[in-house]
N, C-alpha and C positions, 0 to 999 in steps of 0.2 A: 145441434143445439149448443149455444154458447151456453161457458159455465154460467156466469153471472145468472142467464134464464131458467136455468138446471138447477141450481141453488134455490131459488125463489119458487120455484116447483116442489122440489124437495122437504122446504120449508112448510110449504101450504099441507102436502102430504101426509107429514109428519104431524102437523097441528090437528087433524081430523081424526087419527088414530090414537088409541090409548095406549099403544104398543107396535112397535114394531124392531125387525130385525135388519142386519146388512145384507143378507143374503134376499130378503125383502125389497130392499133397494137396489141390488143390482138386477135383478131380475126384473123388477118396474121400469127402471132408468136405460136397463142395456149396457151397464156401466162395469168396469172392470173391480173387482174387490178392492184394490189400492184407490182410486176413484172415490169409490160412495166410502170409505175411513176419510179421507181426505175434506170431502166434502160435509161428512159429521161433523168433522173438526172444527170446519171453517164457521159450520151456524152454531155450534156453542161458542165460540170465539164471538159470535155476535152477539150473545147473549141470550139465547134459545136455551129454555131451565132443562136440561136431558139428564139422567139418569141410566147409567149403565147398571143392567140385570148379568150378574156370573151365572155361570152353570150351563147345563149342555144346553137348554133349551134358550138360554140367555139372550138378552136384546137392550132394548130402551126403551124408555116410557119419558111423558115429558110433567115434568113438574107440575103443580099443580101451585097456584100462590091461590091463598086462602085468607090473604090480607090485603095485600093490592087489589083495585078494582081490575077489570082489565081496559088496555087503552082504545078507546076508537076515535078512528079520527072520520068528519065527514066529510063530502065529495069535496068542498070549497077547501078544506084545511089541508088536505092532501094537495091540491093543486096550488096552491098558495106555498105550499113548501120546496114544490118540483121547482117553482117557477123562479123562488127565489137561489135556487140550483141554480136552474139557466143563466138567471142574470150575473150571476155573480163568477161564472166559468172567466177566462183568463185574466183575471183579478188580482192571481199571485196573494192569494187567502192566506193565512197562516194555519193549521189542522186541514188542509183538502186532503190527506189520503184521508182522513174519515168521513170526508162526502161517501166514499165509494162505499164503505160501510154503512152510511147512517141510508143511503139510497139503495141498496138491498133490503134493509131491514126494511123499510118503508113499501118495500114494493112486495117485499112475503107479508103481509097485513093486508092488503087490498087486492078488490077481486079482478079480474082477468078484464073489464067492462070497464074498467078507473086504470088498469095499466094501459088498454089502448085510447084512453083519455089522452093520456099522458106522453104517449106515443106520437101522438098525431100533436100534441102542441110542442114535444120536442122538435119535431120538423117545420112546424110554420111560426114561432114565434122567434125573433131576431133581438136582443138588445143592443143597445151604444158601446162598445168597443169588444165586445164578444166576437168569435169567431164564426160564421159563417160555415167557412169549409171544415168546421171539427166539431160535428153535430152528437158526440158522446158524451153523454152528459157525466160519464163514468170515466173518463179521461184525465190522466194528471200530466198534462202535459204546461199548465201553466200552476208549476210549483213553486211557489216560493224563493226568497234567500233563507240559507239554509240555517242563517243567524235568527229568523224572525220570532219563529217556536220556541227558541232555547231562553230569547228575550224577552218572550212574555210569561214563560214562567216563573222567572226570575221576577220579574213586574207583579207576582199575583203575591211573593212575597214580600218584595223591598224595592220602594222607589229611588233608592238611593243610590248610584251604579259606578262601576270602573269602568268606562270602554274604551274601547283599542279600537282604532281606527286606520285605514293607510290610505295615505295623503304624498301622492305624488312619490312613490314607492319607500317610504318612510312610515312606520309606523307611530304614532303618539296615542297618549293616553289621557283622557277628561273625565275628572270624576265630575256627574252630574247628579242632579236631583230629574226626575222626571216628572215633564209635565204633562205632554202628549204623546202619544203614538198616532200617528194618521199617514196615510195615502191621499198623496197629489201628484200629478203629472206621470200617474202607473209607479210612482218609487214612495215606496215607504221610509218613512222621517222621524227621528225622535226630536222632539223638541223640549230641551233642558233646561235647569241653572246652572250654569257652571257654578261651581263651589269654590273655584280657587281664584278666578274672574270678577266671579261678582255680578254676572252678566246671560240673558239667554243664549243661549246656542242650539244651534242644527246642525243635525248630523244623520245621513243619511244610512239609511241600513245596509245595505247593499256593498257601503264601505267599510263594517263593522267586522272587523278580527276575531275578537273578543270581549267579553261581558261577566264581569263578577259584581256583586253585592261589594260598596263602597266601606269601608272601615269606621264602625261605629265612633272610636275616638276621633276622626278627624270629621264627623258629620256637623252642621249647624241646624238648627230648630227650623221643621218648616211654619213655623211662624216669623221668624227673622228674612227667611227663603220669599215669602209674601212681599214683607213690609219693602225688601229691597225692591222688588217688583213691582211694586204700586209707586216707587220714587222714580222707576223710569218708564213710567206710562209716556207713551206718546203726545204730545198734544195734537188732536184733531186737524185735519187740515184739505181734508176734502170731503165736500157735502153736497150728494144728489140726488134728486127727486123722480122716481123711477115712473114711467107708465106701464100698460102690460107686456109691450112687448120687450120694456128691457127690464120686466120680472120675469118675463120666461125666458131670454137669454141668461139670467142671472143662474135660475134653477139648472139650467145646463152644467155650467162651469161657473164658480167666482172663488178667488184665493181663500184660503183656511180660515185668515185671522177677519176676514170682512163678512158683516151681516147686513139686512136689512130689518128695519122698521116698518109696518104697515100704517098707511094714513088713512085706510076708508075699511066696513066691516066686510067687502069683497072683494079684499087681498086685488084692487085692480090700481091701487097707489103707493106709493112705498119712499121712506128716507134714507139713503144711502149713509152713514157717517164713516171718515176713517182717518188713520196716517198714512203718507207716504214721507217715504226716506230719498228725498230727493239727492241725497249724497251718496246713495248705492245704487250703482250705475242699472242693474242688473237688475233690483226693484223697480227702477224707475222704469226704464222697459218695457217689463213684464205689467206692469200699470197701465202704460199706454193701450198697447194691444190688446187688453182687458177691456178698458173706456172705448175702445173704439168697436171691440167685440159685442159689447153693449147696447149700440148703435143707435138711431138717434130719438128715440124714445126718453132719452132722461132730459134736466134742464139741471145745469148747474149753475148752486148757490156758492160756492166757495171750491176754489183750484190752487193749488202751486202755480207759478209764474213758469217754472221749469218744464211741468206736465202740458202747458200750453205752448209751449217753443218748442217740445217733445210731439204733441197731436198736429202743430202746424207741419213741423218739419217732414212728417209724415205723409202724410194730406198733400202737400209740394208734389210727392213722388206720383202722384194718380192726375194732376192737373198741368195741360200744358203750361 
């Protein structure tokens, strides 16, 4: 028996009883005495209320709350939590060791009929860039950078930040105001104001050194933070009118800063608006193969000159 299922067993056991001892446990389980302490440990660690009884006859009993309701969840709400497990496995999440915890805890709650529910959709449901061959849903194998935890605590405090970065084996340093945190392209991105700049910036985590809370005397109001921000809005410069199937190419994949508009009340029309930065070579691009990823479902009202010598030039390479 794997621990994990020995645990969740344990768990269920110990819930039904008003009392029990270790010696109780190893004798149920088959378990060596260091074993079932070990394993006490680990479900109070989860947060299982136990009380330890002294004395020769001594044991455990498990708390009782007399304030709290107690929690249930039903068949749809348990599945709905597994599932968003599943999806979300090599993700590179920030807290995934507490998957492995919060999915035991979930799994000593429900009965043995809801675990081979859960069993069986672990093996036959697939998501978009999850792993196939690593069907554990208890798995930390796609763990984080190891900056990303450390960064968002600091974030729950003060948006205001030092970070250290290394940049072509050089380290520097940008104090920013933050504005986002997000995931594109599987790497995670802080997008800032620089403070010393005047300007947004990105800055990948991955290349992150170091992260302190930025020095309150040299900070600016984030309302000044705004108003500079609203002086270098983009101006608009490409406008397009989606059918459905390049709303459902859209839903797939479309860059961070670009949204859609709906034109009809069943989501089957839509107005594209946005900038492109036809002077970063690397946006422009990454533009292209977007618009063409999109396919031929839109009709465009307004294009950069450059995005169309970009799509022709393109287009050239598939046509004798």
């Amino acid at each position: 028996m794997k621990k994990v299922e020995r645990i969740n067993i344990i768990m269920r056991y110990i819930n039904n009883r008003a009392h029990f001892t270790i010696s109780e446990i190893m004798q149920e389980f088959n378990i060596s005495r260091s074993t079932a302490i070990r394993d006490i440990r680990e479900i109070e660690a989860m947060g299982m209320p136990l009380v330890a009884e002294v004395g020769r006859d001594g044991g455990y009993f498990v708390m009782n709350n007399s304030v709290l309701p107690t929690v249930r969840f039903t068949d749809n709400e348990i599945k709905a939590l597994f599932i968003a497990f599943m999806a979300t496995r090599n993700q590179q999440l920030p807290y995934l060791k507490s998957r492995q915890s919060l999915a035991e805890k979930l799994l000593g709650l429900i009965s043995e009929n809801q675990q081979d529910d859960l069993v069986l959709l672990n093996q036959i449901l697939l998501f978009e860039g999850t792993n196939p061959h690593n069907p554990d849903l208890l798995d930390l194998s796609d763990l984080p950078h190891p900056m990303l935890e450390k960064l968002i605590q600091i974030l729950l405090m003060d948006r205001y930040l030092l970070v250290s970065i290394k940049e072509e084996k050089i380290i520097k340093s940008y104090p920013l105001y933050l504005l986002h945190l997000y995931r594109e392209k599987s790497l995670w991105q802080i997008e800032g104001f620089d403070l010393e700049e005047g300007k947004r910036r990105i800055v990948p985590v991955d290349n992150l050194t170091d992260v302190h809370p930025y020095p309150e005397k040299k900070r600016i109001s984030k309302k000044k933070i705004l108003e500079q921000l609203s002086k270098q809005e983009e101006v608009i410069n490409l406008v397009l009118d989606l059918g459905p199937k390049a709303i459902s190419q859209f839903k797939k994949y479309h860059p961070l800063k670009v949204s859609i508009s709906y034109t009809n009340p069943y989501q089957t029309t839509a107005t594209l608006k946005t900038y492109i930065n036809v002077l970063h070579a690397e946006e422009l691009n990454e533009m292209i193969n977007w618009l063409l990823f999109l396919g031929r479902d839109i009709k465009i009202r307004e294009i950069p000159d450059e995005v169309v010598s970009g799509l022709k030039e393109r287009l050239s390479h598939y046509c004798p």
